[in-house]
C-alpha positions as protocol buffer text, in pm:
chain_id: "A"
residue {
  index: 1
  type: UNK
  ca { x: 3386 y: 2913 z: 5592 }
}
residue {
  index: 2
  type: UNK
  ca { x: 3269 y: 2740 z: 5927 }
}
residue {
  index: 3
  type: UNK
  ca { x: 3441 y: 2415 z: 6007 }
}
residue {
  index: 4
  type: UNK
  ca { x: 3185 y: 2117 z: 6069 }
}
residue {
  index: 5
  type: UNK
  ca { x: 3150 y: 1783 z: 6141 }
}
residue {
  index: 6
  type: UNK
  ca { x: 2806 y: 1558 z: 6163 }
}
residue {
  index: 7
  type: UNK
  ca { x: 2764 y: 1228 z: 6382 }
}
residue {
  index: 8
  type: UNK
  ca { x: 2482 y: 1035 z: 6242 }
}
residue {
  index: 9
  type: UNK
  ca { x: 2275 y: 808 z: 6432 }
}
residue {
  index: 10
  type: UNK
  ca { x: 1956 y: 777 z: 6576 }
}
residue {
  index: 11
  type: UNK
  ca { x: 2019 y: 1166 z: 6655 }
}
residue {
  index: 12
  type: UNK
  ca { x: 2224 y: 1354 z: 6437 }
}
residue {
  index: 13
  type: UNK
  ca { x: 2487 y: 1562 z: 6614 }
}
residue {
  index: 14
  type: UNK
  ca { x: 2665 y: 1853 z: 6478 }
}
residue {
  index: 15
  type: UNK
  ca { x: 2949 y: 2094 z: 6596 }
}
residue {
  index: 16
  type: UNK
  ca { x: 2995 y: 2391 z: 6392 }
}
residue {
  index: 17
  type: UNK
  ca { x: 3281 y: 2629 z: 6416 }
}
residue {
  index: 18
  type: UNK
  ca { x: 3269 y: 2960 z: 6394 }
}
residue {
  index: 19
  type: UNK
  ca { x: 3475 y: 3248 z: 6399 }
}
residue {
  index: 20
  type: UNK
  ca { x: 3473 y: 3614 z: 6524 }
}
residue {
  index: 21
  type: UNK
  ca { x: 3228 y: 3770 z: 6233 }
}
residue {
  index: 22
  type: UNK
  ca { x: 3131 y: 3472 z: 6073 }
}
residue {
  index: 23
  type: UNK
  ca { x: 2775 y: 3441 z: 5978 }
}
residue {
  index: 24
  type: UNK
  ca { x: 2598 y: 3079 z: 5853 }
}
residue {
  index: 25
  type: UNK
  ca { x: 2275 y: 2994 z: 5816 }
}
residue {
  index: 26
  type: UNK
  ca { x: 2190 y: 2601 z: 5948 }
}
residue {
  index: 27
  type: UNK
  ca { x: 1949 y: 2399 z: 5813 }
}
residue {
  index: 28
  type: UNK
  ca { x: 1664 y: 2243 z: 5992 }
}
residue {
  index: 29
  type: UNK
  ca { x: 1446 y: 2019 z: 5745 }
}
residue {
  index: 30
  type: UNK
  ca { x: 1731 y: 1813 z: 5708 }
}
residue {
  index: 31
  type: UNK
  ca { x: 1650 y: 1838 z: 5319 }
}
residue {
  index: 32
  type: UNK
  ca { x: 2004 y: 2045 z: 5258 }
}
residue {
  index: 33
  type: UNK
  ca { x: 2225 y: 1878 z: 5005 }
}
residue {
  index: 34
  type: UNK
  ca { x: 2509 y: 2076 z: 5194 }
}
residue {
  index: 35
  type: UNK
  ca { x: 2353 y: 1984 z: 5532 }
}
residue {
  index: 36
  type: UNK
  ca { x: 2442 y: 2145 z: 5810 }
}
residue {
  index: 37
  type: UNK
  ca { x: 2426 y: 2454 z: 5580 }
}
residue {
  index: 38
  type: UNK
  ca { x: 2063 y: 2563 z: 5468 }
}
residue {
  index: 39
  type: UNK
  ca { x: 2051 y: 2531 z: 5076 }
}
residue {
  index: 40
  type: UNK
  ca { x: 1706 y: 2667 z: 5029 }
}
residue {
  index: 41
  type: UNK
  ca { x: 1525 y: 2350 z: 5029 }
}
residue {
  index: 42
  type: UNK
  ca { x: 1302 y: 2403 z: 5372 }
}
residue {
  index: 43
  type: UNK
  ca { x: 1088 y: 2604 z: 5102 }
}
residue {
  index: 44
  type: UNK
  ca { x: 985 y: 2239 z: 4996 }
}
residue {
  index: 45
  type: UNK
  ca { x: 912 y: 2156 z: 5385 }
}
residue {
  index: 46
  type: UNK
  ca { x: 647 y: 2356 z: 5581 }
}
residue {
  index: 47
  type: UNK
  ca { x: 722 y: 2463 z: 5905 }
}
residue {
  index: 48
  type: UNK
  ca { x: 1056 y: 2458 z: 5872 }
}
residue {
  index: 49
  type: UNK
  ca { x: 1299 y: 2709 z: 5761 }
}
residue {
  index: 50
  type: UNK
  ca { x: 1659 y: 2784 z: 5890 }
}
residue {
  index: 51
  type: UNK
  ca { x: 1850 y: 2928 z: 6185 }
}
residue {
  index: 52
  type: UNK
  ca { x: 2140 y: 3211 z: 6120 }
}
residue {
  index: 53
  type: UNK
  ca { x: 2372 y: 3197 z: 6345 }
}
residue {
  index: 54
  type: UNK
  ca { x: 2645 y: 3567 z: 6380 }
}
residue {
  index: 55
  type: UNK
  ca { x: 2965 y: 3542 z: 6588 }
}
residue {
  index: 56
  type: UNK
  ca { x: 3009 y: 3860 z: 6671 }
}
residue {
  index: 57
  type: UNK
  ca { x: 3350 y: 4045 z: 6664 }
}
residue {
  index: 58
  type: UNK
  ca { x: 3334 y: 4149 z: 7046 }
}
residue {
  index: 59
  type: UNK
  ca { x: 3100 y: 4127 z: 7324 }
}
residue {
  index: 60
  type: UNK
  ca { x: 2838 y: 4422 z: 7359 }
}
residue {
  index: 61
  type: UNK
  ca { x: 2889 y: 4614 z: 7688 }
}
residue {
  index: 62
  type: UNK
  ca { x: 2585 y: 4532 z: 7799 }
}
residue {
  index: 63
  type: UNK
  ca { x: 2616 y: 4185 z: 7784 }
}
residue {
  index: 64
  type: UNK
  ca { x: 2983 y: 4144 z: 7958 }
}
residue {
  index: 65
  type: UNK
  ca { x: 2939 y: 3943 z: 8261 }
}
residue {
  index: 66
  type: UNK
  ca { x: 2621 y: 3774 z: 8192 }
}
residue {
  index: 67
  type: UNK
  ca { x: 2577 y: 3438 z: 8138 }
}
């Protein structure tokens, strides 16, 4: 699983790991009992469900050399 670490303060700040073919899904209601991780709980929340995030294995030709 995806290595993290969270930085509370006015702002939480936090880095996620991720490798090649990893898939997570990050919570943004900050109402996650495994926060950063989405737990289901933006269903409580309107307005704001999750972000999934997929490393991919290799970059798509199509994409090599764009930033």
């Amino acid at each position: 699983m995806a290595d993290h670490e969270t930085a509370w303060g006015d702002h939480p700040r936090t880095t996620v790991r991720l490798r090649p073919g990893e898939r997570v899904t990050l919570c943004r209601c900050f109402q996650s009992k495994n926060f950063p991780f989405c737990d289901g709980s933006h269903r409580k929340v309107a307005g704001r469900g999750p972000v999934t995030v997929v490393v991919l294995q290799e970059e798509p030709s199509e994409s090599r050399g764009v930033i």
